[in-house]
VEXROTI-210377 format. One record per atom (N, C-alpha, C): residue in three letters; y, x, z. Coordinates in steps of 0.1 Angstrom, whole numbers, padded with zeros to 4 digits, always signed. Atoms other than C-alpha are relative to their C-alpha. Layout:
BEGIN
alaYXZ/...
//
This chain:
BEGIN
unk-0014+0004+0003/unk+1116+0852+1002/unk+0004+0007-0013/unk-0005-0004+0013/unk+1130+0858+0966/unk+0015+0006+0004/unk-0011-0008-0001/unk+1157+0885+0966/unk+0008+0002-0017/unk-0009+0001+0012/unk+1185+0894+0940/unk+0000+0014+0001/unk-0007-0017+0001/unk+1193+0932+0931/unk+0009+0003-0015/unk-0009+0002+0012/unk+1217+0943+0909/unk-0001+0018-0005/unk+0006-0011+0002/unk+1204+0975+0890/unk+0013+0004-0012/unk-0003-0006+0009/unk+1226+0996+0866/unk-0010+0008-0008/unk+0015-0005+0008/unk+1198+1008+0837/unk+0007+0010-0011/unk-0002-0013+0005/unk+1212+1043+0828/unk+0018-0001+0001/unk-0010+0000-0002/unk+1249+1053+0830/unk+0010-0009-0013/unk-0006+0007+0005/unk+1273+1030+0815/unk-0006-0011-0008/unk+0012+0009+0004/unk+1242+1007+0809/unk-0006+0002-0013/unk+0007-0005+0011/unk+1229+1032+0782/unk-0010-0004-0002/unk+0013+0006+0000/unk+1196+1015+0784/unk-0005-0015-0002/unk+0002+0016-0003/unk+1203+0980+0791/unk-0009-0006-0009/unk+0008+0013+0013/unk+1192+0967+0758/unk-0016+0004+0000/unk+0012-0002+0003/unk+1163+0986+0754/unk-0012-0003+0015/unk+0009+0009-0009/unk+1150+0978+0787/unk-0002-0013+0001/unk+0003+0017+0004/unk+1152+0937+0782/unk-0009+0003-0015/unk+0012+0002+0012/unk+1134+0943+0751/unk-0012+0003+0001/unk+0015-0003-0006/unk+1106+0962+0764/unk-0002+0000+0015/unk+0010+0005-0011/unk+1100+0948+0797/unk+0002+0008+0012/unk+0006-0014-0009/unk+1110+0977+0819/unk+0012+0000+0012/unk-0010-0007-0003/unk+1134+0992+0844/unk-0001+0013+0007/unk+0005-0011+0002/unk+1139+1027+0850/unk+0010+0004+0014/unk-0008-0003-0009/unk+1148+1050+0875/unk-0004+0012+0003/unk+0006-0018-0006/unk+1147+1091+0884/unk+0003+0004+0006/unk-0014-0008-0012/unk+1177+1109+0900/unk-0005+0016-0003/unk+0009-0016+0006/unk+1155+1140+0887/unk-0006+0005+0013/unk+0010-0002-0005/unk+1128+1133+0911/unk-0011+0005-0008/unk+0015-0001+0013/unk+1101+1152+0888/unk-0012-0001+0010/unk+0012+0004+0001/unk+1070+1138+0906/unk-0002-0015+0006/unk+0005+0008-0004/unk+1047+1112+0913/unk+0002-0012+0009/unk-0005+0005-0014/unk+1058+1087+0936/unk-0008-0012+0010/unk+0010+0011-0001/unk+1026+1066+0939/unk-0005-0001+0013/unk+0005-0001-0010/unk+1014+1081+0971/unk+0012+0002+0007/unk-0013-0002-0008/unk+1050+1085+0986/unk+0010-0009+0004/unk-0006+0008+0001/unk+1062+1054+0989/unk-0002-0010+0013/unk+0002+0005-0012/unk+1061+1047+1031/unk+0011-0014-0001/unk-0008+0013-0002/unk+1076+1012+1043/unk+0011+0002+0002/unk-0014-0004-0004/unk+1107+1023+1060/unk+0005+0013-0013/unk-0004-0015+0011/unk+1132+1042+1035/unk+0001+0014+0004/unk-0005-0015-0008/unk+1144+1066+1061/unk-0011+0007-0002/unk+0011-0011+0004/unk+1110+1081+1059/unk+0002+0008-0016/unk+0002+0001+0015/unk+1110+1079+1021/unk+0014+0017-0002/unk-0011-0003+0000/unk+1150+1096+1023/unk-0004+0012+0006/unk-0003-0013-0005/unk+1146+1124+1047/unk-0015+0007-0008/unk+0014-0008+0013/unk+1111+1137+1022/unk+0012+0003-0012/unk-0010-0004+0016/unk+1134+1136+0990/unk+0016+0003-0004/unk-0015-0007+0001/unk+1173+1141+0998/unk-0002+0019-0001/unk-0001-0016-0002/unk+1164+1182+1002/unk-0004+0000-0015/unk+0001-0003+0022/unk+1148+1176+0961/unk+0007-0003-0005/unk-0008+0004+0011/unk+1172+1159+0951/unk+0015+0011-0001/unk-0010-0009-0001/unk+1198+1182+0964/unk-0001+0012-0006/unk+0003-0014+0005/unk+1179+1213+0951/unk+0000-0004-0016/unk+0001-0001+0013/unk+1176+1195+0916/unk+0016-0006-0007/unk-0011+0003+0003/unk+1215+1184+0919/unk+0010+0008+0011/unk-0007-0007-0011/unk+1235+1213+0940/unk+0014-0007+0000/unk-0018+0003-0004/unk+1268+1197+0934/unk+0001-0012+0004/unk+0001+0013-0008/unk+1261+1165+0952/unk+0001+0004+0010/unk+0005-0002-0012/unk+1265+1157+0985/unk-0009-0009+0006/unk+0010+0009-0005/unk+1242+1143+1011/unk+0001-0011+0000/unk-0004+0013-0001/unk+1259+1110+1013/unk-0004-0001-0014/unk-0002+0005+0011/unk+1254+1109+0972/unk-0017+0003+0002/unk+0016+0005+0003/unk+1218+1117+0975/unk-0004-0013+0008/unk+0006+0015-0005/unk+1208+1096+1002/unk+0002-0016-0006/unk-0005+0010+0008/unk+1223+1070+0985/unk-0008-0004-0016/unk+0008+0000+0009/unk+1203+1079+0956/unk-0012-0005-0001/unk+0013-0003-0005/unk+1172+1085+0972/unk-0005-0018+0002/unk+0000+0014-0005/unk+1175+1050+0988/unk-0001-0008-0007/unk+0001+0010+0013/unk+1178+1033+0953/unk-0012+0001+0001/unk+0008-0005+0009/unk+1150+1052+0941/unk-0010-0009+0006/unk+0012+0005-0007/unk+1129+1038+0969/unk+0002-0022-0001/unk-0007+0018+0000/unk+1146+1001+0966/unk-0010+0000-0012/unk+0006+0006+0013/unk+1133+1000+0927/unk-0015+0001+0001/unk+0008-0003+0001/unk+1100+1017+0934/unk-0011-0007+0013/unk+0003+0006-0007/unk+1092+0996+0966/unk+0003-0011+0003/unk-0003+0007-0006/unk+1111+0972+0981/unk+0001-0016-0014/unk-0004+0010+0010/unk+1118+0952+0947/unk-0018-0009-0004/unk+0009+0007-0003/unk+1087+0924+0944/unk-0004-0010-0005/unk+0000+0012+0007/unk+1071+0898+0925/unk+0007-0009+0000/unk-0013+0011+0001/unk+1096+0869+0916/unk+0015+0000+0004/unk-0018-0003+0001/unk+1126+0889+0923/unk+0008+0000-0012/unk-0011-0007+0013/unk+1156+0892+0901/unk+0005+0008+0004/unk-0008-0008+0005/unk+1170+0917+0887/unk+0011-0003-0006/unk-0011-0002+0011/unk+1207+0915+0876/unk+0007+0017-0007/unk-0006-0017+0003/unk+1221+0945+0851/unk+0010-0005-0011/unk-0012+0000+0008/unk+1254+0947+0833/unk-0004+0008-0009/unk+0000-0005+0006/unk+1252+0954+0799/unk+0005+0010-0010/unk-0015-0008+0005/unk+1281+0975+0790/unk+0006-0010-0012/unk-0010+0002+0012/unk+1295+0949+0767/unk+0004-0015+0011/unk-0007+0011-0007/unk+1305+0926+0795/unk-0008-0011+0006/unk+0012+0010-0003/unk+1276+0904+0801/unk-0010+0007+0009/unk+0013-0005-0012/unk+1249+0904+0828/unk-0016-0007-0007/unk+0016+0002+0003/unk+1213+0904+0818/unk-0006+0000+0016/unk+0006+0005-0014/unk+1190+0890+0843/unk-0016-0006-0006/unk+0015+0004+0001/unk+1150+0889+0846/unk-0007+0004+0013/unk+0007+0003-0011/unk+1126+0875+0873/unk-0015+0013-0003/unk+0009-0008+0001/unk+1098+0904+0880/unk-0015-0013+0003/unk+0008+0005+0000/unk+1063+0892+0875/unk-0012+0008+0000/unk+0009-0004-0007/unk+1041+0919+0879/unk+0009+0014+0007/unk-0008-0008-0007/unk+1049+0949+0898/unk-0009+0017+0003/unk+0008-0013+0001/unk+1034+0985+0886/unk+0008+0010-0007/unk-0006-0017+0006/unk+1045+1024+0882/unk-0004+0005-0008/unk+0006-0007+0012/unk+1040+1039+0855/unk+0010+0014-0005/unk-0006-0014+0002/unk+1052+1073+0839/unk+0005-0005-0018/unk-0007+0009+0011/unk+1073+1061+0804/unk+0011+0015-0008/unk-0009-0006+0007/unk+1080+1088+0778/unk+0005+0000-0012/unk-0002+0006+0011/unk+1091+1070+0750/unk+0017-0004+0000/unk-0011-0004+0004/unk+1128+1075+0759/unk+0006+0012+0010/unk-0005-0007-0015/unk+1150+1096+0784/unk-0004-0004+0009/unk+0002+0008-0016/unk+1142+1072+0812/unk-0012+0002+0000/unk+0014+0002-0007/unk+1112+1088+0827/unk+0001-0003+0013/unk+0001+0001-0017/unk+1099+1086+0863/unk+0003-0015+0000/unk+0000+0016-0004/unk+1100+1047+0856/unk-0009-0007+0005/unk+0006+0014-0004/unk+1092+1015+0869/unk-0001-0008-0008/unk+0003+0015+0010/unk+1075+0995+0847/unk-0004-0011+0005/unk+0004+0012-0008/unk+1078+0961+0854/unk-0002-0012-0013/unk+0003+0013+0006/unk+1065+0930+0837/unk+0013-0010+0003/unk-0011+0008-0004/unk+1096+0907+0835/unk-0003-0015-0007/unk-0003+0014+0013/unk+1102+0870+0823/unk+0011-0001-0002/unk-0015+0002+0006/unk+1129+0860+0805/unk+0004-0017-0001/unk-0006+0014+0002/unk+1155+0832+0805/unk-0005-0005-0008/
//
């Protein structure tokens, strides 16, 4: 079944453009590792492993703001799936929107947005 998600791509959609241009969408929370092997089926699993890092790498959050985080992190890095859309607001009022077509992690240091999800997109 083809799903919709609606991603913000850096705060105030600092990213937006350059992710439609290069194919990508991104996502950290200032998880600094790997997430290749960590990525069980249920989130709860996923959530009660990384709410205590994310807390230690953001003390002035609370648990409701990680889990919440956490829970993305695992939405972009799992649950999101060939021939889904992505919708993301651009910060100038408009929604960008692209159907995923392949679906691989990758590590992306070619701007701020590491710890991404590179994803193969099509375009309108």
């Amino acid at each position: 079944m083809k799903e919709f998600y609606r991603v913000m791509l850096g705060r105030g959609s600092m990213y937006a453009q350059e992710c439609r241009e290069q194919g990508f969408i991104g996502a950290g929370f200032d998880i600094n590792e790997d997430l290749t092997n960590s990525l069980p089926e249920d989130w709860r699993e996923f959530n009660k492993h990384f709410i205590p890092k994310y807390l230690e790498a953001n003390p002035g959050k609370s648990k409701i703001a990680a889990g919440l985080s956490c829970g993305f992190l695992w939405t972009i890095c799992k649950k999101i799936q060939v021939r889904d859309t992505v919708l993301s607001p651009d910060g100038k009022g408009n929604t960008l929107w692209a159907r995923f077509k392949v679906n691989t992690a990758m590590s992306l240091e070619r701007t701020n947005l590491t710890r991404d999800k590179s994803i193969g997109l099509t375009r309108p």
